[in-house]
Legacy VTK file of the C-alpha trace (Angstrom):
# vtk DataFile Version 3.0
C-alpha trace
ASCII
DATASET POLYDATA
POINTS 331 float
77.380 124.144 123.006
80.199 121.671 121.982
82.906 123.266 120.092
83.320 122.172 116.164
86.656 121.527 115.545
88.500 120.532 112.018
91.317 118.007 112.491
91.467 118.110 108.686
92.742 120.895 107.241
95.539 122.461 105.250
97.424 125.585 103.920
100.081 125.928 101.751
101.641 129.431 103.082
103.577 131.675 100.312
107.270 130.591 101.617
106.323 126.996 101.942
104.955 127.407 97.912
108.756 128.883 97.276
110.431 125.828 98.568
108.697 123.769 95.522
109.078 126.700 92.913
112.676 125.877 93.327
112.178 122.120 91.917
112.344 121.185 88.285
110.254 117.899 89.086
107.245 116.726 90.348
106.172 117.731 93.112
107.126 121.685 92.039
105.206 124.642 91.399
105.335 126.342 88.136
103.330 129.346 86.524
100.662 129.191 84.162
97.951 131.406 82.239
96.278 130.698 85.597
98.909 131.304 87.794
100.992 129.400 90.523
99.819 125.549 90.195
101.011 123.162 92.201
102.000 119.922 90.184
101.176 117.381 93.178
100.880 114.195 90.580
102.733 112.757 87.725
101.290 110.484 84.866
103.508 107.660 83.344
103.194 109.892 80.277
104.773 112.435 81.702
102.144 114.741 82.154
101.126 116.296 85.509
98.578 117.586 87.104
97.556 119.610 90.571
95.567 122.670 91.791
95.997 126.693 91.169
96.834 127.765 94.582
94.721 130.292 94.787
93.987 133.103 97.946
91.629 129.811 99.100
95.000 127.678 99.346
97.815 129.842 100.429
96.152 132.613 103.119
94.539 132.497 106.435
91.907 134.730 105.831
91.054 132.583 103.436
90.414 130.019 105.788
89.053 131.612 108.796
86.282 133.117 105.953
85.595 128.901 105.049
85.527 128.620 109.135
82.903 130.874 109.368
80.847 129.702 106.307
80.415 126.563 107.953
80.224 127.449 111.770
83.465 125.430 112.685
85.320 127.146 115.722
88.713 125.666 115.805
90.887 124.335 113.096
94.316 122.125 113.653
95.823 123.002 110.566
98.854 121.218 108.487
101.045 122.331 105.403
99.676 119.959 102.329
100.960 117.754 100.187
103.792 116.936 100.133
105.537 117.545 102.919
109.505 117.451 103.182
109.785 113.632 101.871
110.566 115.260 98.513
113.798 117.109 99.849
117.030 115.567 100.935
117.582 114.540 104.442
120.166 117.616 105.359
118.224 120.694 104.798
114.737 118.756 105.245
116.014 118.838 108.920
116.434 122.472 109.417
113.525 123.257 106.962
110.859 120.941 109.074
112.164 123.600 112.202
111.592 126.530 110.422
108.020 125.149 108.996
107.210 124.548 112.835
108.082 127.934 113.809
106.445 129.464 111.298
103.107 127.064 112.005
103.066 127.427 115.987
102.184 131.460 115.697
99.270 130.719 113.880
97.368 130.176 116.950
98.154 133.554 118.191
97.623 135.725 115.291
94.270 134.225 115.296
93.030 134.605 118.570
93.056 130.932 118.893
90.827 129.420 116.238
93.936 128.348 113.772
96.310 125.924 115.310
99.140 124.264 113.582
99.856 120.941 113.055
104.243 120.364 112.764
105.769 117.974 110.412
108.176 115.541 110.269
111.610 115.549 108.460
112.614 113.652 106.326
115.833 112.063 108.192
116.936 109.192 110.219
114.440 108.071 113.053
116.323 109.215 116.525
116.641 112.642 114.344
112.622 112.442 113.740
112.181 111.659 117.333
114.381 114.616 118.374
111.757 116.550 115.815
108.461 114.866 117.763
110.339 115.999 121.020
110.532 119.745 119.932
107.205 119.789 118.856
105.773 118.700 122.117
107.689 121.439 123.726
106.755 124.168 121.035
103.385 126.041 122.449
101.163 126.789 119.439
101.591 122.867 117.933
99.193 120.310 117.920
100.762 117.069 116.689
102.483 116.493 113.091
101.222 115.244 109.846
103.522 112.420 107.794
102.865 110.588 104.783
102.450 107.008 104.367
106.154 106.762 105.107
108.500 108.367 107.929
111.530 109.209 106.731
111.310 106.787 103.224
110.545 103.811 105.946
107.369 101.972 105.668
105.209 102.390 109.640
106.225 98.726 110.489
110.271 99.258 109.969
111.550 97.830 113.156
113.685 101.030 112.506
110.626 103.411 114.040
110.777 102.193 117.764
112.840 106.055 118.203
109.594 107.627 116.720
106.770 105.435 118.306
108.562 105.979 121.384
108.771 109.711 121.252
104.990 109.770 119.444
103.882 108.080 122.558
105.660 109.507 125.712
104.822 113.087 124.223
101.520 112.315 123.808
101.673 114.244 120.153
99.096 113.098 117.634
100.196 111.870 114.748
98.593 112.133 111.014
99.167 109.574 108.582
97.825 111.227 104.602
98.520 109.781 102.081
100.514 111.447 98.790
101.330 109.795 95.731
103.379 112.020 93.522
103.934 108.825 90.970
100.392 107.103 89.756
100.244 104.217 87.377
98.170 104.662 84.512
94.970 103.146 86.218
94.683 106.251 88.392
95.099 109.111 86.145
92.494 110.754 84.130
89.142 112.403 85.161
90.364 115.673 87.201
91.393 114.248 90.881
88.310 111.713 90.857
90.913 109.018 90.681
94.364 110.077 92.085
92.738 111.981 95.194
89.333 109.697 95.400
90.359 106.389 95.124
94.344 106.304 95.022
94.623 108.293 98.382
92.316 106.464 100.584
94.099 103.211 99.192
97.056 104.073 99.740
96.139 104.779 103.770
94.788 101.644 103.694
97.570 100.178 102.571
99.949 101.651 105.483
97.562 101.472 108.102
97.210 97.219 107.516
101.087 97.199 107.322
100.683 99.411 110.916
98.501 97.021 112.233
99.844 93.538 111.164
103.011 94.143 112.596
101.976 95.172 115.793
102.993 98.809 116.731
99.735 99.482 117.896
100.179 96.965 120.514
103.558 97.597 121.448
103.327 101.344 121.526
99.444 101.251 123.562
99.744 105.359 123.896
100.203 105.544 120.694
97.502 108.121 118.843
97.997 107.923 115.642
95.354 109.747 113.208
94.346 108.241 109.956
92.848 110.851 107.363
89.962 110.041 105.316
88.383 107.727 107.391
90.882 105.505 107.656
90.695 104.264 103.821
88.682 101.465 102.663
90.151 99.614 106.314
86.469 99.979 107.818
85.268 98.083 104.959
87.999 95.411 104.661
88.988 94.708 108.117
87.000 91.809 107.903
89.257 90.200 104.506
92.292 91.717 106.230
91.813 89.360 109.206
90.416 86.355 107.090
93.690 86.657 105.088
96.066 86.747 107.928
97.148 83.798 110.159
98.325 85.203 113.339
101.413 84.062 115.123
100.614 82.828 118.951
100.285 85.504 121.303
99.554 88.271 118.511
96.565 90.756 119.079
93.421 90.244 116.650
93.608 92.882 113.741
90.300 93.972 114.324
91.133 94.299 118.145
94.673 96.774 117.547
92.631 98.728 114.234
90.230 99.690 117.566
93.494 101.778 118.861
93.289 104.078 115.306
91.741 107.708 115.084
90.462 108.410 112.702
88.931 111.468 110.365
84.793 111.299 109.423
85.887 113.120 106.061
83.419 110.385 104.600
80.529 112.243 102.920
78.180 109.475 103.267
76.020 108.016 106.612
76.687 104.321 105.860
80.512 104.839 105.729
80.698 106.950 108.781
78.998 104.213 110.716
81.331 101.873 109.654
84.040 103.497 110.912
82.381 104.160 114.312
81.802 100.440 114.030
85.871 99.885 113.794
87.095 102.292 116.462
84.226 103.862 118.233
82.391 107.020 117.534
84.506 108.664 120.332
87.707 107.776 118.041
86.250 109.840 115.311
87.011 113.550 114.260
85.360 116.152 112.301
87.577 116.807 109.421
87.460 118.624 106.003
90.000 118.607 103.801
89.882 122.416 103.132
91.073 124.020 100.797
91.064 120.643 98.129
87.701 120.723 96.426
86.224 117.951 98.116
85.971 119.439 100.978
82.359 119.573 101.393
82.101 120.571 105.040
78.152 120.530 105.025
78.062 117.560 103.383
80.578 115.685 105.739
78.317 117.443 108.864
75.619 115.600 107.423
77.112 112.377 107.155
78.136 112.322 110.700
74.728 113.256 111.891
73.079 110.781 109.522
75.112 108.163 110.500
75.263 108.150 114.530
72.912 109.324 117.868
72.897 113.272 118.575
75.410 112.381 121.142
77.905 110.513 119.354
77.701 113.307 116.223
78.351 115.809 119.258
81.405 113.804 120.303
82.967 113.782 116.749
82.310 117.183 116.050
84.189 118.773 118.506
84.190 116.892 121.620
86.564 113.914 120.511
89.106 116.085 119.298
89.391 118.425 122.236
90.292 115.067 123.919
92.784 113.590 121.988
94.352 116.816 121.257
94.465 117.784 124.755
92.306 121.337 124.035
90.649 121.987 126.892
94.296 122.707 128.728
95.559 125.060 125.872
LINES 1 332
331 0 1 2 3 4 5 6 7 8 9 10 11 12 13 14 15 16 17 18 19 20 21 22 23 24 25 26 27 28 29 30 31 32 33 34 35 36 37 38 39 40 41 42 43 44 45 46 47 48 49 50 51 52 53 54 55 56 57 58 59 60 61 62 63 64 65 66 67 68 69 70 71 72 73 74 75 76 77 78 79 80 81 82 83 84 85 86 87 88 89 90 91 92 93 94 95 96 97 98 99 100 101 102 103 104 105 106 107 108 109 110 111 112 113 114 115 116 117 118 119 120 121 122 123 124 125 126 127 128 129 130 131 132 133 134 135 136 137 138 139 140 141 142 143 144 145 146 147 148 149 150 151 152 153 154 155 156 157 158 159 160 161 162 163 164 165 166 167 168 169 170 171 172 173 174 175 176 177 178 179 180 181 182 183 184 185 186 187 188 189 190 191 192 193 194 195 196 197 198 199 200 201 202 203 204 205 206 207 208 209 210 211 212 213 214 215 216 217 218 219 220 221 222 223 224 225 226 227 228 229 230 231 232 233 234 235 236 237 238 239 240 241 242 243 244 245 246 247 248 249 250 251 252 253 254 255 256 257 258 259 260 261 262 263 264 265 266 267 268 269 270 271 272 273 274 275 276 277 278 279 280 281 282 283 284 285 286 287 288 289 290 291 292 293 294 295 296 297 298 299 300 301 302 303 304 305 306 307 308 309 310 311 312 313 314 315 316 317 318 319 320 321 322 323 324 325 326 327 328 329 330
């Protein structure tokens, strides 16, 4: 039987939860009635929201209990939102090496079913290539997770070539998530339906179509770089998205680089899982679940991807995909 493996998944472990109880802005942790709550978004009327972390967020038992709940055997697990983009560039250096250090035993004190996933400092790109490079030689890592931006720089700043390179001769995945800390008015309001549901996925979108218009995909062909939930609304649009642009001569077909994406099946619904199989192939799609964020509805995402494509394919993104482009079956 094919393993199940979770590409998708995050904890927020009780030192990395210090290093945001020491900011006075958002994103910070602070103490309430309920306890620690992460402040993850801010309003333009100054108020803030984010989740209680709770035993579900911050602990691995926590998550190897969810793992068993739902019959998933492996999980390549990242720190959440946000990241180090928050922090200055000195420490964030020194802090992304200690996160990685900290992250690569999890695979160990779990008997292999918890892997981590580094990230990426925020700092100039040779020093996030020199980052990629440790990470590739660090045994217990299985790519890094970034935000829409590496190191403040949008993904087509001619300024990435360092990173791109190192992303591609390593072969280390890389995760692009999205995290807004700043929402306009339009995306505040009704829990995280908005900010989470609708401002996240467009916001991949967004730096995925700046990824693909100017060409990295193309010029950096080893290049595996992981889009979380399900690429955005890119499935969906790729069609405008190429009716909009007028390529220069020589320049690869949008549709033709988006084919070079991985992407996540956290998509909850049949139709939208098959069309992002459609987009990059169902053997470019990974199981993923968002765990511990409350949308993260592993039957219901199961069900999607089974409801959406053959036995085989569903096979292939449960578990087989990602022991491919993660290189597994080595480790």
């Amino acid at each position: 039987m094919t393993l199940v493996v979770d590409i998708h998944s995050h904890i927020y472990p009780p030192w990395f939860v210090d290093w945001f109880r020491e900011r006075d802005e958002v994103p910070c942790v602070v103490e309430d009635a309920g306890g620690d709550r992460l402040l993850l978004f801010a309003a333009e009327d100054g108020s803030a929201s984010g989740p209680h972390l709770t035993d579900e967020y911050t602990t691995v038992g926590a998550k190897l209990a969810f793992m068993d709940r739902h019959g998933i055997d492996r999980s390549i697990v990242s720190l959440g939102n946000p990241w180090l983009e928050v922090f200055e560039p000195g420490p964030a250096v020194e802090m992304g090496r200690e996160a990685n250090q900290r992250l690569a035993v999890l695979e160990a004190e779990t008997d292999g079913r918890v892997m981590g996933m580094g990230i990426l400092p925020r700092a100039e790109p040779d020093t996030v290539a020199n980052a990629i490079e440790e990470v590739a030689r660090t045994p217990g890592l299985r790519g890094v997770i970034s935000s829409t931006t590496i190191g403040g720089l949008m993904l087509d700043d001619d300024r990435l070539v360092p990173v791109w390179e190192a992303l591609a001769s390593e072969r280390v995945p890389l995760m692009v998530h999205p995290m807004m800390a700043r929402l306009p008015a339009e995306l505040t309001g009704y829990g995280i339906a908005l900010s989470a549901g609708i401002g996240f996925p467009f916001q991949t979108t967004v730096a995925l179509s700046r990824l693909l218009l100017g060409g990295v995909l193309e010029r950096h062909r080893a290049l595996r770089v992981v889009a979380a939930h399900g690429g955005g609304a890119l499935p969906f649009l790729i069609g405008r998205l190429e009716g909009t642009h007028r390529p220069v001569d020589g320049e690869a077909a949008i549709r033709e680089s988006a084919g070079r994406l991985l992407l996540d099946a956290a998509l909850y619904e049949p139709e939208a899982v098959r069309l992002a199989a459609e987009l990059v192939g169902p053997e470019r799609l990974m199981f993923g679940t968002d765990h511990p964020f409350p949308n993260a509805d592993a039957a219901r995402i199961a069900g999607a991807i089974r409801g959406g494509l053959s036995d085989v394919q569903a096979e292939s993104v449960m578990g087989t995909a990602a022991t491919a482009w993660y290189d597994l079956a080595d480790k």
